[in-house]
N, C-alpha and C positions, 0 to 999 in steps of 0.2 A: 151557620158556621159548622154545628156539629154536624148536620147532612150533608155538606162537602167534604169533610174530615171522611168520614166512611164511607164516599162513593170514589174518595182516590185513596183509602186503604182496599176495599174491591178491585177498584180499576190494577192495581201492583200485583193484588192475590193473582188477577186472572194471568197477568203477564207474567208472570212469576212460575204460574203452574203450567201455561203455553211454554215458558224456556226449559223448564224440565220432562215436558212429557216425550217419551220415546218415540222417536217416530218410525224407528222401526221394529216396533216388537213383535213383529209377524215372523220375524226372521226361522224361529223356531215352529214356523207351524202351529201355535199356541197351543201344543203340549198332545194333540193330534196323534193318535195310534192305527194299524193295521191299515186298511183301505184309505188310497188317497194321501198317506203320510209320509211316500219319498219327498224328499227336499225337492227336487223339479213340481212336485204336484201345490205346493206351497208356494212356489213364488222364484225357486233358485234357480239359475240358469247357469250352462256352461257351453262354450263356444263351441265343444264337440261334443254336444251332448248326447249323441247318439251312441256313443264311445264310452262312456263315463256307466258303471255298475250302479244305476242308484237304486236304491233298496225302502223297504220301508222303515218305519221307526221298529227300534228294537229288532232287526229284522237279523239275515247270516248275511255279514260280509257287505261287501260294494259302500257307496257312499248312503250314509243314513242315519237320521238323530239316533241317539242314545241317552238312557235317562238314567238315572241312579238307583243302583242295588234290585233292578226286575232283569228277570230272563231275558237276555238278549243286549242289557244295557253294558254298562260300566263301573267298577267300582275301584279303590285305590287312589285314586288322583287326587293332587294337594295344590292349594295354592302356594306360591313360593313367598306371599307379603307376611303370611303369619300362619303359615304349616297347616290349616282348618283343612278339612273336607270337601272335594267338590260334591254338589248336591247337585246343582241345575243340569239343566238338559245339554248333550253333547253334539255337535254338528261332528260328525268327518268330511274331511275334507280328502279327496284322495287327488294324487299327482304320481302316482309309485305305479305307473304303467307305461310304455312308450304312446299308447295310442292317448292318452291324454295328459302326459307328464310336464306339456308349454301349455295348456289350457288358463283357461282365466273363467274363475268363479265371479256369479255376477248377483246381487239381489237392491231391486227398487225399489227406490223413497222418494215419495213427494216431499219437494224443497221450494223453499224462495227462492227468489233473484236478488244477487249481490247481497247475501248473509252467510254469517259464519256461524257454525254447527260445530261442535264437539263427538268425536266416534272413541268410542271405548272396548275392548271386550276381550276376553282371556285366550290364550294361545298356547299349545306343548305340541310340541313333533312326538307324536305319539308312535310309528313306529314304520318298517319298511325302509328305514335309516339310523344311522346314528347320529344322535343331536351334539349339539346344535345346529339346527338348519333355519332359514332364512324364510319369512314369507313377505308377499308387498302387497297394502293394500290402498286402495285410491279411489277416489271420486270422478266419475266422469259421467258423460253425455249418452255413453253407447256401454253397450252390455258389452262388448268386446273390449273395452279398456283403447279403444283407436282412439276416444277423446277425453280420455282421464284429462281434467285440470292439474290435478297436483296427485302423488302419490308419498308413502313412507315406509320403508323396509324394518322389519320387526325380527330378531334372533331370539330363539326360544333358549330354555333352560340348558342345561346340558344331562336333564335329567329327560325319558320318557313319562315319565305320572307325575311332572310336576308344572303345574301354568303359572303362565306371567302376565301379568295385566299391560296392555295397553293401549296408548294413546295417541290419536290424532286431530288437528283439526286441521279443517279447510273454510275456506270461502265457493259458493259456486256462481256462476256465469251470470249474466245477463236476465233469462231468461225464469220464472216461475215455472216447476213441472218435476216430470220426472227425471232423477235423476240415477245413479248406480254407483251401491259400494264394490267395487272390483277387485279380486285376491288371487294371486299368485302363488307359488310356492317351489322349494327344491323339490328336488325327488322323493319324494316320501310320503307320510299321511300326517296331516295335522287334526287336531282337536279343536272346536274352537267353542267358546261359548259367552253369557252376559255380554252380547252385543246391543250396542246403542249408541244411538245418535240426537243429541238434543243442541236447540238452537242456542246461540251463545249472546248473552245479552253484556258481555263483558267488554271495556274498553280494549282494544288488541291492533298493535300494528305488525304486519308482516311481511316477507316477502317469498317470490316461490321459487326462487334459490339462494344458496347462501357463498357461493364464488362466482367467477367469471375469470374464463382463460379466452386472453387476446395472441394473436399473429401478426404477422406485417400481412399475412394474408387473407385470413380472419382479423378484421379491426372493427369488427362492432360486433355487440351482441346489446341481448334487451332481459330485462328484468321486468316485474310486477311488485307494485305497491299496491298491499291489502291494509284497510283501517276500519275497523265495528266500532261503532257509538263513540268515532272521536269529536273532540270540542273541537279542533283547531286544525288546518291544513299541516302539513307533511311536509316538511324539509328535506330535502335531496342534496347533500353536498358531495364534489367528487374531488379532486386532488388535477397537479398540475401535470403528469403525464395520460390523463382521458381528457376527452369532452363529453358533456352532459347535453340531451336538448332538451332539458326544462332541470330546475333548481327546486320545484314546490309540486306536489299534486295536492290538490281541492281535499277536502275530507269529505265531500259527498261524490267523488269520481275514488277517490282509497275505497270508498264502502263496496265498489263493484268490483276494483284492479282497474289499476293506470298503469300502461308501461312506461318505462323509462328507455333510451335509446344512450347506447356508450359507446362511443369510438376511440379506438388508441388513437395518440395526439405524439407524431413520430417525435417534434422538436423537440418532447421533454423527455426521454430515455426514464426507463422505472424498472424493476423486478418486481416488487409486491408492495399493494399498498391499497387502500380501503376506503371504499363509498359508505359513508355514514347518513342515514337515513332516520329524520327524530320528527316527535309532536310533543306537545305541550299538553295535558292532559290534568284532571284532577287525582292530585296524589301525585305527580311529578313530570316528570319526562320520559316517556317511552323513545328507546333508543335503538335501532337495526343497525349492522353490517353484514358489507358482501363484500368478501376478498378477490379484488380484482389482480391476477397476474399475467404477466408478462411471459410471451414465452418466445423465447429466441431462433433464430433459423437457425435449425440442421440440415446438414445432408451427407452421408452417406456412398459412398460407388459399392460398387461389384467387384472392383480391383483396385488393389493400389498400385499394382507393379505387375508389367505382363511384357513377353518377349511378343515384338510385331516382325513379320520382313517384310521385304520389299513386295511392291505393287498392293499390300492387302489395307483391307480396313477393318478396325478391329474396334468392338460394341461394348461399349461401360454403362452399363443401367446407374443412372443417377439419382438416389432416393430424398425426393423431399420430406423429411420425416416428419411423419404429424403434420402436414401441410402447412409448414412452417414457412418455406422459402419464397420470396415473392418473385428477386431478381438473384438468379446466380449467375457471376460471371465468368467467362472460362480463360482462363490465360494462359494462350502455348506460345513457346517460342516458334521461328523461323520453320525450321526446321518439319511442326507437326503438320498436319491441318485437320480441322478437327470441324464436326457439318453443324453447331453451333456456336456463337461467340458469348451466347449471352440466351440463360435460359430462362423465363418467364411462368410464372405459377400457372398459365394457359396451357406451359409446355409437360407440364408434371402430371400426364396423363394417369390417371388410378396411384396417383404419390410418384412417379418416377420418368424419367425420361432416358431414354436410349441413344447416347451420346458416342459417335461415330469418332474413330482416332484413325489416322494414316503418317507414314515419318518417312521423308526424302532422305534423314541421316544418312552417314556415314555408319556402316556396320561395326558394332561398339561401342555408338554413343548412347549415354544415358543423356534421355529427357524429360521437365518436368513439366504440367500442367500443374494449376493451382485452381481451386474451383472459389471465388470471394463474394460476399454481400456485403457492400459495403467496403468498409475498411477490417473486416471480417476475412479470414481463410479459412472456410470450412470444411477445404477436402484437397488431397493433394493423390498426383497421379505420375507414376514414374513407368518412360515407356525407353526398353531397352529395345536397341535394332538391332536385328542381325540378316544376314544375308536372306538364307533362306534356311528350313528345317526339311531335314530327311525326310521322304515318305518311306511308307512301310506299308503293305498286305500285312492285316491282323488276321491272323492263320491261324484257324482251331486245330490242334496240335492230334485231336481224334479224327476229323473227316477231312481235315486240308484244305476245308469252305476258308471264307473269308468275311469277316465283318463286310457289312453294306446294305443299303435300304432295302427295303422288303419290294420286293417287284411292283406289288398291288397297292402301293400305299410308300410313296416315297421318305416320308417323317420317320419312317419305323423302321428301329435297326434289326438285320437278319442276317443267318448265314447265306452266304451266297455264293455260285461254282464263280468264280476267278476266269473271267474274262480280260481282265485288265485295265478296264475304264477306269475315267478318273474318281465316281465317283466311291471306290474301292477301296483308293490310296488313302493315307490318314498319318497324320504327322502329329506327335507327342509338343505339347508345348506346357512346358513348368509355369506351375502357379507359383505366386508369391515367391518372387525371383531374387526379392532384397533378403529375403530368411532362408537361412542357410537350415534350418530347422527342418523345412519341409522338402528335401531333393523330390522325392518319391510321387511326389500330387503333382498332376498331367491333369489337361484338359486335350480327349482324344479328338481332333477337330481333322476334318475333311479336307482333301484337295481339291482348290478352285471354289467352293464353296464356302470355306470357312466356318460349316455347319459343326456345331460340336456334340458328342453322344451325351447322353443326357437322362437321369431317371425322371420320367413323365411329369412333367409342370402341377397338376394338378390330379389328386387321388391316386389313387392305387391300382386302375384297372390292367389287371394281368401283372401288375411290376415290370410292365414294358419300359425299353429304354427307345426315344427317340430323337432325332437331329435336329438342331436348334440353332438358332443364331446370339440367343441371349444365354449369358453365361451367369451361372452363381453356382450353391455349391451343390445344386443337383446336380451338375455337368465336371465335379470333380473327382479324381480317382486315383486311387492309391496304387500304385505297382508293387507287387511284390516278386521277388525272384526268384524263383524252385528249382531254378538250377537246368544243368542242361540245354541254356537258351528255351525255358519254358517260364512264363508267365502268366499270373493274375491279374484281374481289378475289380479294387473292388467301389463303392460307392463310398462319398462320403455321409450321405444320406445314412446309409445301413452298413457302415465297416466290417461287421462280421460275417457277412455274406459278398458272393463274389457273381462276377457278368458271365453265365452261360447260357445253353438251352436245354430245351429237355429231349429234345431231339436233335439227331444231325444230318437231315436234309433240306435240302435246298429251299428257303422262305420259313424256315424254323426263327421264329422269333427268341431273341436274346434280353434275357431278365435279370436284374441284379440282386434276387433275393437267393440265391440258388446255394447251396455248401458245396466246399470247396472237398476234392477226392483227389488223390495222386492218380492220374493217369484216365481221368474224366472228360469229361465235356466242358471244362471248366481252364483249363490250361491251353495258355496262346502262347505261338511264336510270331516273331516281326522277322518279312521278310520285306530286303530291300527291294524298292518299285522303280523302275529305273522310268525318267519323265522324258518322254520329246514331244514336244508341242509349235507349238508357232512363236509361241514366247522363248527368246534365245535365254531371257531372265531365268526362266522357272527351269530349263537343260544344264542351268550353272549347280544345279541342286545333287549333280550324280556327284559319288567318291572321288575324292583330286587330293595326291600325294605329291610334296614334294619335298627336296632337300636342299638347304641354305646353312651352308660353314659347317655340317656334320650332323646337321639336327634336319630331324625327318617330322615334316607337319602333317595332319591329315583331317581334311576339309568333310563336312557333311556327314559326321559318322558322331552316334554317342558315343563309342567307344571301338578299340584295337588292339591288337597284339600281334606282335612283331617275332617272328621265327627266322633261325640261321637259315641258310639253303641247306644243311643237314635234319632241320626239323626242331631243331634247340629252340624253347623259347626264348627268348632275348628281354622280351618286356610287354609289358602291359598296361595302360591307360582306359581306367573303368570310365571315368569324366573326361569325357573329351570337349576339351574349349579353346577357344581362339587361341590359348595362350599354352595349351601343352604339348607338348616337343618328346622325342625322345633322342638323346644323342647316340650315336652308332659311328663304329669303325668304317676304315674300307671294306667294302665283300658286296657280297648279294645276299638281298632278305628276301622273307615272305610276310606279305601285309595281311592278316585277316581282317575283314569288317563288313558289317552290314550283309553275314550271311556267305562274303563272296571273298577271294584272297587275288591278289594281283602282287606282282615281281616287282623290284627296287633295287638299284644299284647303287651304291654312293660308291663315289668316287676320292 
């Protein structure tokens, strides 16, 4: 009996001393000076290592241990659990360069299969930033972090010279072998030191997330259940708006990770509510959750309210936010027609879809679209008609070019010598037409094309503006009026800056980053474009005056002014709309508009 007695007090010692021995304490090079002491010669790896300054121990500069109070080391630093000294040896970690500032530090351990390990070890953002910065560190398969299992993000002191201990654990894969502690970091240089990792001989259940966000579109997602040295399987329970495909994992399939599999379960509607995950153990009940929520379709347009006229079709980008939407349905009246009825999370191409509007209206009417999931309305869309909108030559006010595509390259807006084409012409149409807030924001859009000017979709290259069919608010632009029949625009992109060139010959590309000069490159005039085409529709678009019981209307013009036949002004209408008039005596007038003046008699 006593020689069983002390071969299972041995048998614990050994297990006892295997659960605490480090199993990586190479990490430091074991204490390795001069030749052969960069951290790469030891064991460290970095994705760009070629990139990366490593240095040797105590060395100048680049990434390199540092040891306490010698030439070349470190001194100062404090722990933050109880203000002592750092003594031990320092790893730098450096990220404080572009060429390696996404890099991922990497150093190998031999591990078990399906065991949980405990990783420890002190951290300060020591400098090339100011703290508190962030680093992550994680277990995985590959030195590159492409097969980390799990990872944990660590925020340092708010102090330079002071460390903070800590802690992670994991479980690893499947597999006995080599594994890798993997670390990231902000911009900067971190410290790092007292790393270790020892096997965990402790009961522990976990999981390798701690929420889950469900969609109508996204309706599953999966979890893992991790369990070391439990007695008892694992209870899975979920609530009545998921489905679960299992309620229990094994305790000997937890010792490796079991997933678990969760679908939203549409009939039972939820916001937030919680998978609870328990075992029974010695000493009590070990108990997880994971906050499982709910997240509701959005969606978003590009416009809420936009003037259409006749014959055109006009582009609303519909955004599924967060890829939320599964079925969005479109409802127009009679009236619109519009190129889907019913959009499909198939159709929500990179989150969005490009939803085509046209209106048979009668010019004046306001129409609505409703965009609904469900018994849900998640977007409304108001489309006012009107005839048609004036064209204009956008006339650089210095060379008398003309806004229009670059010869060599149709997308790209340029001054151009005024030959007349159509694609020259360009007619102002008002954003957001229900806010009387904003007169002034145009989207400057093309004739027969519908293309609109637009600062460049994506980057910066040159601060080119070019012609688009999809509208947001790169494609909108502020007018301002300098007077004189001379005008600006500028981006809403960049307000402070306005649309010129830097030159004024012909295929001179036009940028909207440019400052604005009285009497520059920079100042447009709008001249009227008078249209004959084959379309008797788009002929109805020139200036048409007339008179009804004293009151004088005038069709196609933003604006007029009215002079005696002596040259008297009579009146003036800045906003000209369907509905304003001027009333006038008997006589003869002069109509100015749209650059040109024509005669008028009332009678």
């Amino acid at each position: 009996m006593r020689k069983h007695y002390f071969l299972l007090i041995a048998v614990l010692a050994i297990f006892q001393l295997q659960a605490q021995t480090n199993l990586i304490a190479g990490w430091d090079g074991n204490g390795l000076t001069s030749t052969a002491s960069k951290p790469n010669d030891v064991g460290w790896l970095n994705t760009v290592s070629a990139s990366v300054p490593w240095q040797v121990a105590n060395g100048s500069g680049g990434c390199r241990f540092r040891d306490y109070n010698v030439s070349g080391g470190h001194t100062g630093f404090t722990n933050e659990s109880d203000a002592s000294t750092v003594t031990t040896r320092q790893l730098m970690l450096r990220y404080d360069n572009n060429a390696y500032s996404a890099s991922t530090y990497a150093f190998p351990v031999t591990l078990d299969g399906c065991s949980t390990y405990n990783f420890t070890f002190d951290y300060v953002c020591g400098g090339s930033a100011t703290p508190p910065k962030t680093l992550t560190v994680g277990i995985s398969t590959t030195a590159d972090a492409t097969g980390r299992l799990s990872s944990k993000t660590f925020t340092t002191t708010s102090s330079a010279t002071v460390y903070r201990n800590g802690s992670y654990s994991f479980t690893t894969g499947s597999t006995s072998g080599v594994y890798y502690i993997t670390i990231t970091g902000d911009y900067a240089w971190f410290g790092i030191n007292n790393l270790s990792i020892v096997k965990s001989g402790a009961k522990s259940l976990s999981t390798n997330i701690s929420s889950i966000s469900l969609t109508k579109v996204n309706k599953t997602a999966k979890f893992v259940v991790f369990g070391n040295n439990l007695n008892n399987d694992v209870a899975v329970a979920g609530f009545s708006g998921i489905t679960i495909n299992k309620n229990s994992v094994s305790k000997s399939n937890a010792q490796c990770g079991d997933s678990v599999t969760v679908t939203l379960n549409n009939s039972q509607p939820f916001t937030t509510d919680t998978i609870r995950i328990s075992t029974d153990t010695v000493g009590g009940t070990i108990t997880k959750k994971i906050v499982v929520n709910f997240i509701a379709p959005t969606a978003t347009v590009s416009q809420k309210a936009f003037q259409i006229e006749t014959g055109e079709t006009f582009y609303v980008k519909v955004n599924s936010v967060n890829n939320t939407v599964d079925t969005l349905n479109v409802n127009a009246p009679a009236e619109l027609t519009v190129s889907k009825t019913k959009i499909t999370s198939a159709d929500f191409v990179s989150g969005s879809y490009l939803l085509g509007i046209s209106s048979s209206a009668a010019a004046g009417t306001n129409s609505e679209i409703t965009l609904t999931n469900g018994l849900n309305t998640l977007a409304k869309i108001t489309v006012k008609k009107i005839n048609f909108f004036t064209r204009y030559y956008v006339t650089q006010a210095v060379s008398n070019m003309v806004l229009g595509p670059l010869s060599t390259g149709d997308s790209i807006v340029a001054l151009t010598t005024n030959t007349g084409v159509d694609n020259q012409k360009f007619f102002f149409r008002k954003i957001n037409v229900l806010d009387a807030g904003t007169p002034d924001t145009v989207q400057i859009t093309q004739h027969v094309t519908y293309r609109v000017v637009r600062k460049v979709l994506t980057g910066n290259t040159g601060w080119d503006t070019d012609l688009g069919k999809i509208t947001n608010s790169n494609a909108d632009w502020i007018i301002a009026d300098k007077g004189n029949g001379l005008y600006t625009y500028s981006n809403l992109a960049n307000t402070a800056k306005v649309l010129s060139s830097d030159a004024v010959t012909a295929d001179s590309r036009l940028y909207y980053d440019k400052t604005y000069a009285a009497g520059g490159n920079s100042e447009w005039k709008l001249v009227y474009a008078s249209i004959s085409t084959d379309n008797p529709a788009l002929n109805a678009n020139e200036l048409k005056l007339y008179v009804q019981n004293n009151k004088l209307h005038v069709e196609n013009a933003l604006s007029f002014t009215v002079y005696s036949i002596q040259g008297i002004k009579v009146a003036e209408i800045l906003n000209n709309t369907a509905n304003s008039f001027v009333t006038l005596n008997r006589g003869a007038y002069v109509v100015k508009a749209n650059n040109g003046v024509q005669k008028i008699i009332v009678r």
